[in-house]
C-alpha positions in Angstrom: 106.2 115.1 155.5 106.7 114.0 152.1 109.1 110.9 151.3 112.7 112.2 150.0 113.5 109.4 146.9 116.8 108.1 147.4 120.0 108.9 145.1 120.0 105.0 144.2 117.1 105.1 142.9 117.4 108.5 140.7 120.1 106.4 139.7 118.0 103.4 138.8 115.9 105.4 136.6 118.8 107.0 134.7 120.3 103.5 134.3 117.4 102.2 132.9 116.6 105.2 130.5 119.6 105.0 128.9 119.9 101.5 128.7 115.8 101.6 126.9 117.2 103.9 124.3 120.0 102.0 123.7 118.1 99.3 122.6 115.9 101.4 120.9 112.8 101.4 123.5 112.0 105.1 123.2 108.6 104.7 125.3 110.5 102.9 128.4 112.8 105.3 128.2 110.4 108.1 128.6 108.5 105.8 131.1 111.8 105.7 133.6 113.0 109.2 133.1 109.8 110.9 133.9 109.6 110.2 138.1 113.1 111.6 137.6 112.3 114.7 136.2 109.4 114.9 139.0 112.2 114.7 141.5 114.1 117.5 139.8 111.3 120.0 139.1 109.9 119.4 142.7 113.2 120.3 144.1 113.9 122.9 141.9 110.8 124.9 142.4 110.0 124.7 145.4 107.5 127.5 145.4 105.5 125.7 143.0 102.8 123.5 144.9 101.3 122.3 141.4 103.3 118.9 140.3 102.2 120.7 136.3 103.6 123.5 136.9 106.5 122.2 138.2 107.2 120.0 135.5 106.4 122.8 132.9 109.0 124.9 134.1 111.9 122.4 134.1 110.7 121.9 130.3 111.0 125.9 129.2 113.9 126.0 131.5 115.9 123.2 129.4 114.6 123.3 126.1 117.6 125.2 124.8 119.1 122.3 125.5 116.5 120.0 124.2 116.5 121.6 120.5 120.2 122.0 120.2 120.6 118.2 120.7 117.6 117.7 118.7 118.6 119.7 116.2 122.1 118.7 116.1 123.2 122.2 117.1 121.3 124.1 114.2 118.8 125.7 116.3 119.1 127.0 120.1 116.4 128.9 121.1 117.7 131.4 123.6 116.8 130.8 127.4 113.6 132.4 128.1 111.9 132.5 125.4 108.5 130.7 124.8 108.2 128.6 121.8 104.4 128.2 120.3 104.0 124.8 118.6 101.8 125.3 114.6 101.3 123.1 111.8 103.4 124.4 108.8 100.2 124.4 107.1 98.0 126.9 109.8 101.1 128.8 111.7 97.9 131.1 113.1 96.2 127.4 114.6 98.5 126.5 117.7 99.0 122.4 117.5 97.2 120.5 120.0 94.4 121.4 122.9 97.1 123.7 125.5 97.6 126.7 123.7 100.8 125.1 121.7 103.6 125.9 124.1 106.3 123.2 123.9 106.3 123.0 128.2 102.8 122.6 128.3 102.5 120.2 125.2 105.3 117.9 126.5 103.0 117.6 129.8 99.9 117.1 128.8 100.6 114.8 126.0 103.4 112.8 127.1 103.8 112.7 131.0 99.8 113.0 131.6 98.8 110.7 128.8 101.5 108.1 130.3 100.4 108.4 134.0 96.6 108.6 133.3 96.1 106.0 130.1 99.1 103.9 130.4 100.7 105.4 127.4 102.2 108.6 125.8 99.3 110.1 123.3 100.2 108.9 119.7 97.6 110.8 118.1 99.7 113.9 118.7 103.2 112.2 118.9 105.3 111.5 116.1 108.3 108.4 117.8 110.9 106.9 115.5 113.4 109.5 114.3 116.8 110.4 115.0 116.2 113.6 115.1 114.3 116.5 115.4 111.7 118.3 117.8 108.1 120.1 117.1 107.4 120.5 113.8 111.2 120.5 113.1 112.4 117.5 111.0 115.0 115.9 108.9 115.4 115.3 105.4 116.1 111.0 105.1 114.8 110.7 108.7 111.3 109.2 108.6 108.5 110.1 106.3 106.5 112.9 106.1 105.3 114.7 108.7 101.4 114.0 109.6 100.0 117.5 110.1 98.7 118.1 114.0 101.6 116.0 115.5 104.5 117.1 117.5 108.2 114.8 116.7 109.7 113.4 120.2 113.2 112.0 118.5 115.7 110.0 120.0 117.9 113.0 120.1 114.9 114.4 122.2 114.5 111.7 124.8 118.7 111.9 125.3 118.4 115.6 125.7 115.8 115.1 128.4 117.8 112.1 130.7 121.1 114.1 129.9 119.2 116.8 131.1 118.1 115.8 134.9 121.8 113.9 135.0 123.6 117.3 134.8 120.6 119.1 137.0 122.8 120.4 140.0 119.9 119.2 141.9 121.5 115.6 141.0 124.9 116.3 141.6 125.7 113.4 144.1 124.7 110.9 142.0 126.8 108.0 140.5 126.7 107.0 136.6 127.6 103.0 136.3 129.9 104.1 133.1 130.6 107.2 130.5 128.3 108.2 127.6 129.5 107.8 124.3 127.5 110.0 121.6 126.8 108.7 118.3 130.2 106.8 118.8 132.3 110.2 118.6 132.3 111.7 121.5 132.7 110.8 125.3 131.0 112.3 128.1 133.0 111.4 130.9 130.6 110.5 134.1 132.2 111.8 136.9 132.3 115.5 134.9 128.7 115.3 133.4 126.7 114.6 136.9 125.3 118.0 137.8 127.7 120.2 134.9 125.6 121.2 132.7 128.4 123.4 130.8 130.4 120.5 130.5 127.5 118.7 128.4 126.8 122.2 126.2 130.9 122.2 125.7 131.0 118.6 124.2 127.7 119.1 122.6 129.5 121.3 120.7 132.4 119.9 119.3 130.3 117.3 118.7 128.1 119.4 115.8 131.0 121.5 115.2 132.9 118.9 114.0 129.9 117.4 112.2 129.6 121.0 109.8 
């Protein structure tokens, strides 16, 4: 029988992930949440025997959320519906070697290329902004945009540990303090773990307020 992981040390991982952003260590961020997103998808799907597509499902399944943070709240791709990664340059050339679809492209580029080489693939991954997701970027926020490479933001990385903290699946575990979001809004810990429509609620005072 397979080994449960403990709440402490879900909570661990969280800990850290947010503490790595904070400081601005996007990698070691990615690094700590990723077992935790394992844990999720693994619970989640449970009819899944493949760890791949387990972990590609939780993607589709929260990247509304993962653009609208990303995006601060201008785009929010309804659930459902699969998003197909081009270059502005060849929309009819899917980016990278997966068939372009954001789950898939997440997974084989980021949490494969971490496990198997040590490191997220940089080739096809464009770190350092704010903001933004895919081909989706920011006017003032980094330079241009290299074509063949997907943006992973900061806004991204939050979207994905704010993501697994308000997976029901996680609902018993304990956050050491609340999350403050770009130092005007609170997300109050005991009311974020495992409620997601709390987090889409203040999400969206947050950009409503910012339009």
């Amino acid at each position: 029988m397979a080994r449960k992981t403990s709440r402490q040390a879900i909570e661990k991982r969280i800990r850290k992930a947010l503490q790595c952003l904070e400081e601005g260590d996007m990698e070691d961020a990615i690094f700590n949440i990723a077992p935790v997103v394992d844990v999720v998808a693994k619970e989640r799907y449970k009819h899944k025997k493949r760890v791949g597509d387990r972990i590609k499902a939780f993607i589709f399944d929260e990247q509304h959320l993962l653009y609208y943070l990303s995006t601060q709240g201008k785009i929010a791709p309804p659930d459902g519906v699969r998003i197909v990664l081009v270059d502005n340059e060849n929309i009819d050339k899917p980016l990278g070697n997966y068939g372009g679809e954001l789950a898939d492209f997440v997974y084989h580029n980021i949490r494969c290329a971490q496990t198997h080489d040590a490191e997220i693939d940089y080739d096809l991954i464009d770190f350092g902004r704010n903001f933004g997701i895919g081909r989706l970027k920011f006017e003032r926020d980094g330079g241009d945009l290299a074509s063949g490479v997907f943006i992973i933001s900061n806004a991204t990385i939050l979207a994905l540990i704010l993501s697994v903290i308000c997976a029901p699946e996680n609902r018993r575990i304990k956050l050491p303090a609340d999350i403050t979001l770009y130092n005007k809004i609170v997300l109050e810990k005991n009311k974020l773990v495992g409620n997601k429509e709390y987090l889409m609620t203040k999400l969206h005072q947050l950009f409503a307020a910012d339009s």
